[in-house]
N, CA, C, O and CB atoms as a CASP TS submission, in Angstrom:
PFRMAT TS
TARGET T0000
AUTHOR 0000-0000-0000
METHOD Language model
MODEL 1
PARENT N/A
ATOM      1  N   UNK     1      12.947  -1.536   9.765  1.00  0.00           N
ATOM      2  CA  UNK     1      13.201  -1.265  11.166  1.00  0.00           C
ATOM      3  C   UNK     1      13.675   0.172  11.401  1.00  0.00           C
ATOM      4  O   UNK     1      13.772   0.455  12.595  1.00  0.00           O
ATOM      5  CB  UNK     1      14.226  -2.240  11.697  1.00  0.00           C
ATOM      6  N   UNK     2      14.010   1.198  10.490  1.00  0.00           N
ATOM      7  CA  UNK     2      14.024   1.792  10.392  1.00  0.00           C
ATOM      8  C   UNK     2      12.961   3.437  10.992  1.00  0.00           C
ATOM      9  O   UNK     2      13.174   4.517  11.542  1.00  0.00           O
ATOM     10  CB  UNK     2      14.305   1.184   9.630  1.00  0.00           C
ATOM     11  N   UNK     3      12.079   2.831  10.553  1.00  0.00           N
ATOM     12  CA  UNK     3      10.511   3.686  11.483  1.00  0.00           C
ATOM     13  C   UNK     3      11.083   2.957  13.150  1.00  0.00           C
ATOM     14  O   UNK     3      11.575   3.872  13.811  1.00  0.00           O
ATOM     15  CB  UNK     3       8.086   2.732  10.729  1.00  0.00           C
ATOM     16  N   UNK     4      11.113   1.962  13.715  1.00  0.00           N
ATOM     17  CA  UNK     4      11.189   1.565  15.116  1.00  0.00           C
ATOM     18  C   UNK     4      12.703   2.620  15.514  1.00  0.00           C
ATOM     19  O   UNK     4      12.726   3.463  16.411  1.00  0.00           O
ATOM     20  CB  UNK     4      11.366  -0.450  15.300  1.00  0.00           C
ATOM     21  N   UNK     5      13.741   2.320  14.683  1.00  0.00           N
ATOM     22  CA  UNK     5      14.919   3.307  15.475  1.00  0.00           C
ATOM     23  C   UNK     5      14.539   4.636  15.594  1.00  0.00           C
ATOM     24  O   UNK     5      14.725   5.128  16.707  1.00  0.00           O
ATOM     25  CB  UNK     5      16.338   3.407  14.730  1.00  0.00           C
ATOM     26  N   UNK     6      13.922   5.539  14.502  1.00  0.00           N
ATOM     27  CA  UNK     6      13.362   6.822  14.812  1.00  0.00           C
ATOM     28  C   UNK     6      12.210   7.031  15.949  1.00  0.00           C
ATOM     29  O   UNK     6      12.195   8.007  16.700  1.00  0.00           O
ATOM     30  CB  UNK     6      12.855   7.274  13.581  1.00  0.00           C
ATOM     31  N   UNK     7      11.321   6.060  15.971  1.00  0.00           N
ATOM     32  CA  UNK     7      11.006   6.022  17.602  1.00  0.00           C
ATOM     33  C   UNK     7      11.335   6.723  18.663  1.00  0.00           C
ATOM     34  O   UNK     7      11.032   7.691  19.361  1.00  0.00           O
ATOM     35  CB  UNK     7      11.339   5.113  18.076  1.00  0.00           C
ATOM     36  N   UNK     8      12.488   5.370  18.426  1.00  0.00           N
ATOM     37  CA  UNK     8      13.655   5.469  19.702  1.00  0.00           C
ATOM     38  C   UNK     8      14.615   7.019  20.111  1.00  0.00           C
ATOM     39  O   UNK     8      15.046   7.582  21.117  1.00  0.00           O
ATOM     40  CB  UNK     8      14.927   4.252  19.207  1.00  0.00           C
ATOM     41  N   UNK     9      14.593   7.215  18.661  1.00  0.00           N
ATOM     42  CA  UNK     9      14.886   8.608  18.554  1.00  0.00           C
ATOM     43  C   UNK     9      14.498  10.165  19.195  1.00  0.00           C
ATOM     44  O   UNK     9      14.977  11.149  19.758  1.00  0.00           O
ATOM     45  CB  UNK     9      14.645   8.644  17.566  1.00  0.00           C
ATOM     46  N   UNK    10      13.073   9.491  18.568  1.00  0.00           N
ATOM     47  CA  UNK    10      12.366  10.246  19.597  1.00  0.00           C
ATOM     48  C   UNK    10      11.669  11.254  20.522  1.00  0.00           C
ATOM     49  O   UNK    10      11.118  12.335  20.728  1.00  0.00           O
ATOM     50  CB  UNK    10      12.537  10.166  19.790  1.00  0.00           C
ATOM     51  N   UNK    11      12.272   9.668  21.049  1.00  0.00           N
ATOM     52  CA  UNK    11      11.887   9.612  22.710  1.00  0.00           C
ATOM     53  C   UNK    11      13.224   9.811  23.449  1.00  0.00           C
ATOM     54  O   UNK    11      13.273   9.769  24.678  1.00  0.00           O
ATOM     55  CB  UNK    11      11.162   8.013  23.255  1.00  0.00           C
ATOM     56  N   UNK    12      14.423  10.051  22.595  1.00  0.00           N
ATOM     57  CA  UNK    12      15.489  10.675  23.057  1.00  0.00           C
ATOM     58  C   UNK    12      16.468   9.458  23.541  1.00  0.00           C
ATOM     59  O   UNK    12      17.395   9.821  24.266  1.00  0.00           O
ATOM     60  CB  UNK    12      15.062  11.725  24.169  1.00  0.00           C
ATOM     61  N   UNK    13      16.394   8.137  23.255  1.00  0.00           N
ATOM     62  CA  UNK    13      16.818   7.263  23.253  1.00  0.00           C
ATOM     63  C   UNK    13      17.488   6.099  21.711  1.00  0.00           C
ATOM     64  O   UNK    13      17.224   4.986  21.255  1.00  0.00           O
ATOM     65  CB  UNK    13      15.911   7.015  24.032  1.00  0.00           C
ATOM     66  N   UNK    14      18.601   7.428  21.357  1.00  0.00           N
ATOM     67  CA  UNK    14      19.493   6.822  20.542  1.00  0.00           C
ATOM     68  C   UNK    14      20.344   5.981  20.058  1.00  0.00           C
ATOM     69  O   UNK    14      20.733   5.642  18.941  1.00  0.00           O
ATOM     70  CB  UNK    14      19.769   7.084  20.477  1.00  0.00           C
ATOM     71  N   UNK    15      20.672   5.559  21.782  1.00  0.00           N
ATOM     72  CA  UNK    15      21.679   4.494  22.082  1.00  0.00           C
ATOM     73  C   UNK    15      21.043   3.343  22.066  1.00  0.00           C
ATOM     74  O   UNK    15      21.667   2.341  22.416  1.00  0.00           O
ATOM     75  CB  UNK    15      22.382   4.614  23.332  1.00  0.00           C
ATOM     76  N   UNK    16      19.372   3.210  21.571  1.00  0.00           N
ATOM     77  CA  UNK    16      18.940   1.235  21.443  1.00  0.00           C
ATOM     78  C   UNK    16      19.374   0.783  20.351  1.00  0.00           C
ATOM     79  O   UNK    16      18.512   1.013  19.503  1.00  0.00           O
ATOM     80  CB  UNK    16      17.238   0.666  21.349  1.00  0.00           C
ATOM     81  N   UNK    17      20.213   0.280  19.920  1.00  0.00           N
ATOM     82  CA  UNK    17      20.461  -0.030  18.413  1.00  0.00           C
ATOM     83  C   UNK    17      19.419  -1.376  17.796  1.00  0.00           C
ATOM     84  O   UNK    17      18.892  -2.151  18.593  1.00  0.00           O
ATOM     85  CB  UNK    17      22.235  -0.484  18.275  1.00  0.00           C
ATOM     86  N   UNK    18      19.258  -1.486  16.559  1.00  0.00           N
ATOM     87  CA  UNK    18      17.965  -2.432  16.232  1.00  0.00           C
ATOM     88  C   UNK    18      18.150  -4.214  16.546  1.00  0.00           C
ATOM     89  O   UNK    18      17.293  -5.090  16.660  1.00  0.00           O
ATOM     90  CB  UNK    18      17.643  -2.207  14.433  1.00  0.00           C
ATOM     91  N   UNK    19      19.510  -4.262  16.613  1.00  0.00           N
ATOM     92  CA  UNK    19      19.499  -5.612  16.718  1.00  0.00           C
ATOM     93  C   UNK    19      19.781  -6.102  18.588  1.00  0.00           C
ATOM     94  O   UNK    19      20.415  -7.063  19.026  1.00  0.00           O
ATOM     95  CB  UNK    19      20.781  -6.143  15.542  1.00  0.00           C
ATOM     96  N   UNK    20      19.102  -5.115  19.271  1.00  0.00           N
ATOM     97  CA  UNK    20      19.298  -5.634  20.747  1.00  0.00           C
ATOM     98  C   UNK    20      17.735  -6.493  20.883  1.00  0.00           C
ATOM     99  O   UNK    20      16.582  -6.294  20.500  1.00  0.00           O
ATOM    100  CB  UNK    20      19.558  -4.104  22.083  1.00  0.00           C
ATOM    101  N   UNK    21      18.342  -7.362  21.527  1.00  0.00           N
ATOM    102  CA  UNK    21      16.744  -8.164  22.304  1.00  0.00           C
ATOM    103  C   UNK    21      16.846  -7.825  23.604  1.00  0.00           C
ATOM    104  O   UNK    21      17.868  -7.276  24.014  1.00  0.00           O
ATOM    105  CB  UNK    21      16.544 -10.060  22.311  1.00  0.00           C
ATOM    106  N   UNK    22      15.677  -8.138  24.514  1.00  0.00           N
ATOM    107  CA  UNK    22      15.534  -8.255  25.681  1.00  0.00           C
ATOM    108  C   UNK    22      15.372  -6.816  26.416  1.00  0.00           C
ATOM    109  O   UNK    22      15.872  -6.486  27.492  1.00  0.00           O
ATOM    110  CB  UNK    22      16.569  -9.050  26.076  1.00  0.00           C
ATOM    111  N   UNK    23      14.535  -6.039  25.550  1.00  0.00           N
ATOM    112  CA  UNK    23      15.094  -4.741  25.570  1.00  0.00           C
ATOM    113  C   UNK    23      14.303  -4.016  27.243  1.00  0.00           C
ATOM    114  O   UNK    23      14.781  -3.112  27.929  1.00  0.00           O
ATOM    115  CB  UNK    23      14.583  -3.842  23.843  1.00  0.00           C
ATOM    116  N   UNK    24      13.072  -4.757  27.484  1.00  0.00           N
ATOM    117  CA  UNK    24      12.686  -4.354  29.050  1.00  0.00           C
ATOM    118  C   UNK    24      12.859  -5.341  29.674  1.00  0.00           C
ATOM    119  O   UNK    24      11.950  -5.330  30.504  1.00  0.00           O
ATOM    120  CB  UNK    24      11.327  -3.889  29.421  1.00  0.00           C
ATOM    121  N   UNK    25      13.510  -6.302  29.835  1.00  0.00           N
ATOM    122  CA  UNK    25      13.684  -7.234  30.438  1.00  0.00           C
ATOM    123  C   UNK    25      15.258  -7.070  31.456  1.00  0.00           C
ATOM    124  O   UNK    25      15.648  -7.359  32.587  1.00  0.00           O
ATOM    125  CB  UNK    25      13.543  -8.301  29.360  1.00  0.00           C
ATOM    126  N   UNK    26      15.800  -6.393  30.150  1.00  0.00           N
ATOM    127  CA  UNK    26      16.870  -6.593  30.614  1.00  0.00           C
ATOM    128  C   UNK    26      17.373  -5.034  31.432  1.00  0.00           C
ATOM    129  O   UNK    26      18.241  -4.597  32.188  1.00  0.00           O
ATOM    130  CB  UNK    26      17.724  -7.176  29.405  1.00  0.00           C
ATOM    131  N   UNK    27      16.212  -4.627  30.712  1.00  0.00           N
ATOM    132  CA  UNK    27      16.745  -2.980  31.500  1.00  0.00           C
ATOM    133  C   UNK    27      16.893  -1.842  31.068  1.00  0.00           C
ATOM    134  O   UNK    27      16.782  -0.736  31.596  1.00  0.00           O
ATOM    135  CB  UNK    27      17.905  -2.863  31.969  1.00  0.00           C
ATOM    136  N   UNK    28      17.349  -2.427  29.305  1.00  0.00           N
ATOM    137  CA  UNK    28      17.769  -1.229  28.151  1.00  0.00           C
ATOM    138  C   UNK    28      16.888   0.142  28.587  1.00  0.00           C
ATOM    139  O   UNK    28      17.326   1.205  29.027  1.00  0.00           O
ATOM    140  CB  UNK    28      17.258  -1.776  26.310  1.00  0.00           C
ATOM    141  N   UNK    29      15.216  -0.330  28.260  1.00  0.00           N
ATOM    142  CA  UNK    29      14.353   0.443  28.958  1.00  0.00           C
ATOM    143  C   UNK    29      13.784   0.167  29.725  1.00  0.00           C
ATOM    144  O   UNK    29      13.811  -1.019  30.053  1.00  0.00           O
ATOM    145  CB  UNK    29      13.712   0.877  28.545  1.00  0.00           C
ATOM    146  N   UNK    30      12.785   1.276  30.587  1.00  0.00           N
ATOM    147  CA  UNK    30      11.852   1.041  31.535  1.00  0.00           C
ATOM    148  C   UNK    30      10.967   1.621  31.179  1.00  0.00           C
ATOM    149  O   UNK    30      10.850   2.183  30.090  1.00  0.00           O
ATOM    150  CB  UNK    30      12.072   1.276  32.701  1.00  0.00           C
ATOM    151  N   UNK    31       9.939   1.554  32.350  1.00  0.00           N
ATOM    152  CA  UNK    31       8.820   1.748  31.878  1.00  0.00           C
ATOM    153  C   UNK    31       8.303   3.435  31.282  1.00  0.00           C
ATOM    154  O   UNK    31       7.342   3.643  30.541  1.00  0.00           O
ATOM    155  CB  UNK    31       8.068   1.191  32.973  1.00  0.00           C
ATOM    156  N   UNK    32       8.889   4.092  31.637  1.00  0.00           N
ATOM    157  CA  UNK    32       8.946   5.463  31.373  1.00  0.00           C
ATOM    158  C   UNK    32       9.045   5.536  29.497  1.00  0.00           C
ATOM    159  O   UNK    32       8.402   6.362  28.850  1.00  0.00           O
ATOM    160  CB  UNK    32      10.412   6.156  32.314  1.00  0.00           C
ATOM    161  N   UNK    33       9.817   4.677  28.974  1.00  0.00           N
ATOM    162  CA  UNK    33      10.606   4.827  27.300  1.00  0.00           C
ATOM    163  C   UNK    33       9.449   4.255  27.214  1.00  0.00           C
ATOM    164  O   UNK    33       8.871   4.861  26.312  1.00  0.00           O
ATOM    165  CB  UNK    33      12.247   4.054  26.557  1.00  0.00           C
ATOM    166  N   UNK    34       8.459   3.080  27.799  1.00  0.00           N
ATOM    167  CA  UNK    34       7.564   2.436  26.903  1.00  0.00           C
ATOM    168  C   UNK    34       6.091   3.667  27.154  1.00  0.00           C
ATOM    169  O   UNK    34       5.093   3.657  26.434  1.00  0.00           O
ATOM    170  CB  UNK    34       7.305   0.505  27.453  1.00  0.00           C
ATOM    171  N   UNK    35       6.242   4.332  27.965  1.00  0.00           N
ATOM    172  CA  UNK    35       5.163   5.207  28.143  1.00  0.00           C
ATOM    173  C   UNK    35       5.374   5.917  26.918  1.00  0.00           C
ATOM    174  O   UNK    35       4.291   5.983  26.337  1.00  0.00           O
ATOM    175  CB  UNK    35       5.134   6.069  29.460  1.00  0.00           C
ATOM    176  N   UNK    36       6.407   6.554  26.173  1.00  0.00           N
ATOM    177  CA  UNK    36       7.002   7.841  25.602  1.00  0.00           C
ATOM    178  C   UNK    36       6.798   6.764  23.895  1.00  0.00           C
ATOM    179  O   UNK    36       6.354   7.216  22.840  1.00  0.00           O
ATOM    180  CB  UNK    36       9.090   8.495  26.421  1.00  0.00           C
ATOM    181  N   UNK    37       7.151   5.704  24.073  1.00  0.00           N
ATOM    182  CA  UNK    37       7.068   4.951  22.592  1.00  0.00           C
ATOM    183  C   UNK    37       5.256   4.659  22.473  1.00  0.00           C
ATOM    184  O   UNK    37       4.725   4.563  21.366  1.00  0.00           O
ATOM    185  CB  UNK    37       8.201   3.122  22.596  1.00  0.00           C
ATOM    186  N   UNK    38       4.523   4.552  23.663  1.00  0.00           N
ATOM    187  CA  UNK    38       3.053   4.318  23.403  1.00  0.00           C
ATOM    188  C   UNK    38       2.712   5.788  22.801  1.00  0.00           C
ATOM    189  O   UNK    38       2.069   5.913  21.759  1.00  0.00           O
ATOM    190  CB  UNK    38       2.098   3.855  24.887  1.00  0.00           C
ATOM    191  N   UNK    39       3.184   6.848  23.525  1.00  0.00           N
ATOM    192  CA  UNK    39       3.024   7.912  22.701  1.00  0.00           C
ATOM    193  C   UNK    39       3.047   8.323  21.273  1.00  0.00           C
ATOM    194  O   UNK    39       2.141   8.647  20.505  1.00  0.00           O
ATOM    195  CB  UNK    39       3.609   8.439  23.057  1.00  0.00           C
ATOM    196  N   UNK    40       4.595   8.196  21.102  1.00  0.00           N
ATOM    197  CA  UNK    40       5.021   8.097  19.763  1.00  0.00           C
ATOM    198  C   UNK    40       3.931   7.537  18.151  1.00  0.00           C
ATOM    199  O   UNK    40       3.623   8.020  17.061  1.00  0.00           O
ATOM    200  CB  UNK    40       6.196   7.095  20.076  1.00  0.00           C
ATOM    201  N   UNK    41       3.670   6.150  18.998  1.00  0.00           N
ATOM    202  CA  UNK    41       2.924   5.178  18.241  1.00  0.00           C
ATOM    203  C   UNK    41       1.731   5.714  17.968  1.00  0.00           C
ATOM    204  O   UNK    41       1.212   5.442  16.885  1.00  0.00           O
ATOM    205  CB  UNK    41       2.753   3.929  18.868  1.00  0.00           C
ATOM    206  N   UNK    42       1.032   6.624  18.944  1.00  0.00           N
ATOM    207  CA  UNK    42      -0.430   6.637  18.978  1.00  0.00           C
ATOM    208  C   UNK    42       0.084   7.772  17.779  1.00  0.00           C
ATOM    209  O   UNK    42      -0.515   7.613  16.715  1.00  0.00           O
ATOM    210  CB  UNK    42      -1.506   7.042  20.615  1.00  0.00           C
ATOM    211  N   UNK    43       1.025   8.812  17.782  1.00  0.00           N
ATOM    212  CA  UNK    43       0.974   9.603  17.242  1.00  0.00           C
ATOM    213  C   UNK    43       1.207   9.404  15.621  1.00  0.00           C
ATOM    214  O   UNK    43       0.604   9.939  14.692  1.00  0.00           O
ATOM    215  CB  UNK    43       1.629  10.280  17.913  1.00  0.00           C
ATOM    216  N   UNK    44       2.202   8.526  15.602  1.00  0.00           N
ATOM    217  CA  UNK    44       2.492   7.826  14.070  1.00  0.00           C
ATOM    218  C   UNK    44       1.483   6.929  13.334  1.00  0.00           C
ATOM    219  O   UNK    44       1.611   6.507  12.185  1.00  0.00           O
ATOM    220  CB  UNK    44       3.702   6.890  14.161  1.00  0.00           C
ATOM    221  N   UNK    45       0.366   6.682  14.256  1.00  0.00           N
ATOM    222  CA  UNK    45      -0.759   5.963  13.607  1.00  0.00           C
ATOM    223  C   UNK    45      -1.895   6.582  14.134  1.00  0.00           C
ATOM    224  O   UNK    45      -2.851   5.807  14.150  1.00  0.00           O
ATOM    225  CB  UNK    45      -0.797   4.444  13.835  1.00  0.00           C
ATOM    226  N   UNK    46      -2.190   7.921  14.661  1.00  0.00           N
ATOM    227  CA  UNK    46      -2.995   8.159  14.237  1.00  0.00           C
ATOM    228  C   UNK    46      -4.158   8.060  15.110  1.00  0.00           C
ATOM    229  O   UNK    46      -5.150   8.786  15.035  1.00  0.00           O
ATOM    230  CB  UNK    46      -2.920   7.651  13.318  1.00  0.00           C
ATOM    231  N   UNK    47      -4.014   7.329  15.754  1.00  0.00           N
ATOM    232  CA  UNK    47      -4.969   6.297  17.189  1.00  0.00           C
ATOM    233  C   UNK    47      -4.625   6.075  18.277  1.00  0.00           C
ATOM    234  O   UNK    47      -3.485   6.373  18.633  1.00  0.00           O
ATOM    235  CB  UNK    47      -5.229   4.938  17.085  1.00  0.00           C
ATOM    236  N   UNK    48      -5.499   5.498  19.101  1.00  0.00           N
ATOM    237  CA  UNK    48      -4.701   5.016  20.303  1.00  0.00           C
ATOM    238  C   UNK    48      -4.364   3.701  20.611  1.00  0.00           C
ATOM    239  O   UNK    48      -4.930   2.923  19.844  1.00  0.00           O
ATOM    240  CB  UNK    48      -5.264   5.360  21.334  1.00  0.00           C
ATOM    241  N   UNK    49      -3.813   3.273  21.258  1.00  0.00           N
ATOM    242  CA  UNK    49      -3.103   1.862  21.201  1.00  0.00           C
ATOM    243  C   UNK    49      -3.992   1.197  22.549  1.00  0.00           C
ATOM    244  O   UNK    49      -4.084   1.615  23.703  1.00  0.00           O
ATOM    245  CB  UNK    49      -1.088   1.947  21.445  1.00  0.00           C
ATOM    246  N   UNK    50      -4.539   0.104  21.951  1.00  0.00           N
ATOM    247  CA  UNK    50      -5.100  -0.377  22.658  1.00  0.00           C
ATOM    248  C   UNK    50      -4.578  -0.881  23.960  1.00  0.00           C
ATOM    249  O   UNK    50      -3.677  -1.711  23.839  1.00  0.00           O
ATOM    250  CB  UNK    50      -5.544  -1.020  22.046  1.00  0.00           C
ATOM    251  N   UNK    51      -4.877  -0.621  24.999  1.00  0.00           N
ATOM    252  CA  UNK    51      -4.058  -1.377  26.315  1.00  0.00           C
ATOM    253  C   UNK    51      -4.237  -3.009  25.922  1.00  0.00           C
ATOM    254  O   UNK    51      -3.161  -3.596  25.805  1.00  0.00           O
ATOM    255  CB  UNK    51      -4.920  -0.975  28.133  1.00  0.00           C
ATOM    256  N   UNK    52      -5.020  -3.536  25.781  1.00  0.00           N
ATOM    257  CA  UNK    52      -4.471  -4.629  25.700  1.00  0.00           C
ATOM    258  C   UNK    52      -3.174  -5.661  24.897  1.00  0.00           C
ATOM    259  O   UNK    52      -2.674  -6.771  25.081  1.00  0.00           O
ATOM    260  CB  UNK    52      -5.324  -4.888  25.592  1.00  0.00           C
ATOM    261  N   UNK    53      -2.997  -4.308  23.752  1.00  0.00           N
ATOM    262  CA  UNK    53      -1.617  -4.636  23.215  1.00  0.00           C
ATOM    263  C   UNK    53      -0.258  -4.036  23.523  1.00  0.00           C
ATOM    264  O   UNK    53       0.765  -3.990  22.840  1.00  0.00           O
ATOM    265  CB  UNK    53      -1.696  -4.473  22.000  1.00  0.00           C
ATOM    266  N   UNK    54      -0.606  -3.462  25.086  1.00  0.00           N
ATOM    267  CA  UNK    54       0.785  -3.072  25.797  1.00  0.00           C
ATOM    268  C   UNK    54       0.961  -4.293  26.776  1.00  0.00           C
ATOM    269  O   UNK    54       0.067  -4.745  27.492  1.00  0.00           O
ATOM    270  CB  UNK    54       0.751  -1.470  26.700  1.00  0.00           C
ATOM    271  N   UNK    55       1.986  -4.658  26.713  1.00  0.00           N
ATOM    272  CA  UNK    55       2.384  -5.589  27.631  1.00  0.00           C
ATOM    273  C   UNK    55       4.042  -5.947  27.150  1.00  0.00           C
ATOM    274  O   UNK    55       4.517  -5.846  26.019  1.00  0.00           O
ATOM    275  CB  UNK    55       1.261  -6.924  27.594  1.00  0.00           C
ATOM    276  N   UNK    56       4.699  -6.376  28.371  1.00  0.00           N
ATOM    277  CA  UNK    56       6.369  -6.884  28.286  1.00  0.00           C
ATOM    278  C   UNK    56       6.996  -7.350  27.153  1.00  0.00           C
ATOM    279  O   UNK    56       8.153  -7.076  26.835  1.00  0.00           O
ATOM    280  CB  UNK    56       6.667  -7.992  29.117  1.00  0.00           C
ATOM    281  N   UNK    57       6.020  -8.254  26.370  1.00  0.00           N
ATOM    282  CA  UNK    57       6.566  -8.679  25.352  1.00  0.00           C
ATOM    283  C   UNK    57       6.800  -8.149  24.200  1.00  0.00           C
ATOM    284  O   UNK    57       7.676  -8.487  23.404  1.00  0.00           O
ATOM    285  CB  UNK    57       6.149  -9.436  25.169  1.00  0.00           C
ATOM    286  N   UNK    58       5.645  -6.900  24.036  1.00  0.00           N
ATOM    287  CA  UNK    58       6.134  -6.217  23.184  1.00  0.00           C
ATOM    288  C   UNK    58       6.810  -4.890  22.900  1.00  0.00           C
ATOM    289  O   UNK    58       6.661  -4.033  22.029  1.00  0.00           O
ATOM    290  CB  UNK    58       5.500  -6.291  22.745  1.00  0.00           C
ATOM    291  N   UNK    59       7.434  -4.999  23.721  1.00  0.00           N
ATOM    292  CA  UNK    59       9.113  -4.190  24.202  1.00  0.00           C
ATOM    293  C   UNK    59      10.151  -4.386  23.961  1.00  0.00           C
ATOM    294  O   UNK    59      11.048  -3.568  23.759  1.00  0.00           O
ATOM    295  CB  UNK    59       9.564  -4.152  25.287  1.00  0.00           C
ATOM    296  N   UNK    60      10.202  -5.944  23.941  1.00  0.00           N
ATOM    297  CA  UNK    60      11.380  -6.781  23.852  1.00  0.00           C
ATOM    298  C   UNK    60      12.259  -6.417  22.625  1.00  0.00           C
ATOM    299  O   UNK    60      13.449  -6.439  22.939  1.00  0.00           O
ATOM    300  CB  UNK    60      10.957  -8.252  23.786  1.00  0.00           C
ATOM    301  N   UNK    61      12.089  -6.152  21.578  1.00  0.00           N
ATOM    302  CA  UNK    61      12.852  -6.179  20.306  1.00  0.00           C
ATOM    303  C   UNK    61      11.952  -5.174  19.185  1.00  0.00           C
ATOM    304  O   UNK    61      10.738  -5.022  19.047  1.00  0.00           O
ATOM    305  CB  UNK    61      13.010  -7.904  19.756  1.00  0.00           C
ATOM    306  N   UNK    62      13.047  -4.621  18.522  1.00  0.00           N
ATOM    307  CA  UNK    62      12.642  -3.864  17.334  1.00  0.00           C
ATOM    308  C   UNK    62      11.314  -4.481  17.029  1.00  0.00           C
ATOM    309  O   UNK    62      10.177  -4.010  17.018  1.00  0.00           O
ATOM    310  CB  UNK    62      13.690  -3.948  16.093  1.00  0.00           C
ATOM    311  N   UNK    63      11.773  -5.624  16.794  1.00  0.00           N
ATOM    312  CA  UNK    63      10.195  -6.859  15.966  1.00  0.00           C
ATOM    313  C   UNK    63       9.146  -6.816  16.485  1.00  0.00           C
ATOM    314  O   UNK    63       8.064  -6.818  15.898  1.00  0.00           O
ATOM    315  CB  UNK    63      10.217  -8.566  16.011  1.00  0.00           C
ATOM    316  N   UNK    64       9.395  -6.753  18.106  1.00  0.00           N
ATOM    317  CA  UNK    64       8.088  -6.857  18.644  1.00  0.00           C
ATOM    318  C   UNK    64       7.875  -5.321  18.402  1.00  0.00           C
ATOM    319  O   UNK    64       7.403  -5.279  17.265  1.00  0.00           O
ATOM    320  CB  UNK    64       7.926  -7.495  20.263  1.00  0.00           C
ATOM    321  N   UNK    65       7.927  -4.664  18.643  1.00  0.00           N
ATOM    322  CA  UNK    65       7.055  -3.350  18.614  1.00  0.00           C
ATOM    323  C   UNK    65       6.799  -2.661  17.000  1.00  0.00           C
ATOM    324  O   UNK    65       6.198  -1.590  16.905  1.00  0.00           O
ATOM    325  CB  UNK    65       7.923  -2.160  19.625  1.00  0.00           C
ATOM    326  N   UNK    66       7.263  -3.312  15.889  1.00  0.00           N
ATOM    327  CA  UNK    66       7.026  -3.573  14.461  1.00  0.00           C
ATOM    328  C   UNK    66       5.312  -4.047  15.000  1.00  0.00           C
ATOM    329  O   UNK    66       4.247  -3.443  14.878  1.00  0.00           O
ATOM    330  CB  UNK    66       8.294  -4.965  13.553  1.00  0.00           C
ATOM    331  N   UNK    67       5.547  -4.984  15.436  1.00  0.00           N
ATOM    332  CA  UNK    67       4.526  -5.888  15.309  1.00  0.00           C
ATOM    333  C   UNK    67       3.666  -4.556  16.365  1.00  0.00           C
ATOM    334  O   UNK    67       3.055  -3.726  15.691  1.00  0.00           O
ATOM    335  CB  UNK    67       4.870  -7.812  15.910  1.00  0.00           C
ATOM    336  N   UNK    68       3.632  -4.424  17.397  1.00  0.00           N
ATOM    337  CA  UNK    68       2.684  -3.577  17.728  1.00  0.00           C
ATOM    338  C   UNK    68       2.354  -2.888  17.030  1.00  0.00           C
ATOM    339  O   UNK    68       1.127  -2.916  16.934  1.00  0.00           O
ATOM    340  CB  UNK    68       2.801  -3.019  18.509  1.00  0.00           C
ATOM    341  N   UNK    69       2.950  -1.998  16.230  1.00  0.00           N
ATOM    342  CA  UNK    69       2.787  -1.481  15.623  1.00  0.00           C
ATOM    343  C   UNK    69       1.506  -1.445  14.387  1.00  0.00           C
ATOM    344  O   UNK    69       0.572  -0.670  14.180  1.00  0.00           O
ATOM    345  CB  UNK    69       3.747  -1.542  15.564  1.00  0.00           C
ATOM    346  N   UNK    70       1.924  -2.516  13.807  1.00  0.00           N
ATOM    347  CA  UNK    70       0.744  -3.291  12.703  1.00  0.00           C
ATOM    348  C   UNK    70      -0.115  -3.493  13.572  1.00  0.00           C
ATOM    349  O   UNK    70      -0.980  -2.705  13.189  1.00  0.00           O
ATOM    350  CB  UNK    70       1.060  -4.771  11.855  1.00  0.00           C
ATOM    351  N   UNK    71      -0.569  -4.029  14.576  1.00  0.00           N
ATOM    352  CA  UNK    71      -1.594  -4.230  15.605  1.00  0.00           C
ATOM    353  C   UNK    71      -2.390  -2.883  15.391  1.00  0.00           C
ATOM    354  O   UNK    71      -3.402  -2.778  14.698  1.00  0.00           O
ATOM    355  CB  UNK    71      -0.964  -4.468  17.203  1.00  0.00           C
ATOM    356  N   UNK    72      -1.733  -1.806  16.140  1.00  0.00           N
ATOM    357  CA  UNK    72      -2.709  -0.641  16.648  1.00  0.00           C
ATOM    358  C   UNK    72      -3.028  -0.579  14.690  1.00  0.00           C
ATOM    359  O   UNK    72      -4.147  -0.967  14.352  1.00  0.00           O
ATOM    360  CB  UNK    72      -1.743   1.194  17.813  1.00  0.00           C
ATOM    361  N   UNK    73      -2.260  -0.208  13.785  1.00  0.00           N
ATOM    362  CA  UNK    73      -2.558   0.166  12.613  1.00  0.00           C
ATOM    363  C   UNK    73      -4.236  -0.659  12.034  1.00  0.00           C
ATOM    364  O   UNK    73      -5.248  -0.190  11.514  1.00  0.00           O
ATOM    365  CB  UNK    73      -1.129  -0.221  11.751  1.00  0.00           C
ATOM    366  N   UNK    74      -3.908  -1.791  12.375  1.00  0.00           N
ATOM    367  CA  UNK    74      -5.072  -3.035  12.047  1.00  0.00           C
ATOM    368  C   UNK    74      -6.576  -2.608  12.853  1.00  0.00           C
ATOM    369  O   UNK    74      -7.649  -2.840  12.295  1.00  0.00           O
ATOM    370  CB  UNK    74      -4.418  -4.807  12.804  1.00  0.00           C
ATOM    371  N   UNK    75      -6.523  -2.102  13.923  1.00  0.00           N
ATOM    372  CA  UNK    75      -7.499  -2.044  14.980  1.00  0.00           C
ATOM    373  C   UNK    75      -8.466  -1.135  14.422  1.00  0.00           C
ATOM    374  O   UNK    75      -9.474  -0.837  15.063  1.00  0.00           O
ATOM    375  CB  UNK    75      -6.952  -1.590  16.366  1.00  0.00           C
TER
END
């Protein structure tokens, strides 16, 4: 989880620590951090991230965006 906190990093958002859930749901971020982490991602893998694997849920937690992560990597 380590690669997901440097992310967060960044994108200038230090203060998500790895074990928060609910992380657009609840507000931690908006949509702006998930614009700046689709960035990030495309850039750390290389590609672009498919829109269909952006969506709410995978925002939510370190895990989920792990998991995006492996997604765009897989594609």
């Amino acid at each position: 989880m380590c690669e997901i906190k440097e992310l967060f990093n960044q994108i200038g958002r230090d203060d998500i620590k790895g074990d928060e859930k609910n992380l657009l749901s609840s507000g931690r971020i908006d949509s702006m951090d998930v614009m700046a982490l689709v960035s990030v991602i495309e850039s750390l893998c290389k590609k672009p991230v498919n829109a269909d694997f952006v969506d709410a849920e995978s925002f939510e937690s370190f895990e989920s965006i792990a998991n995006l992560i492996e997604k765009v990597r897989q594609q």
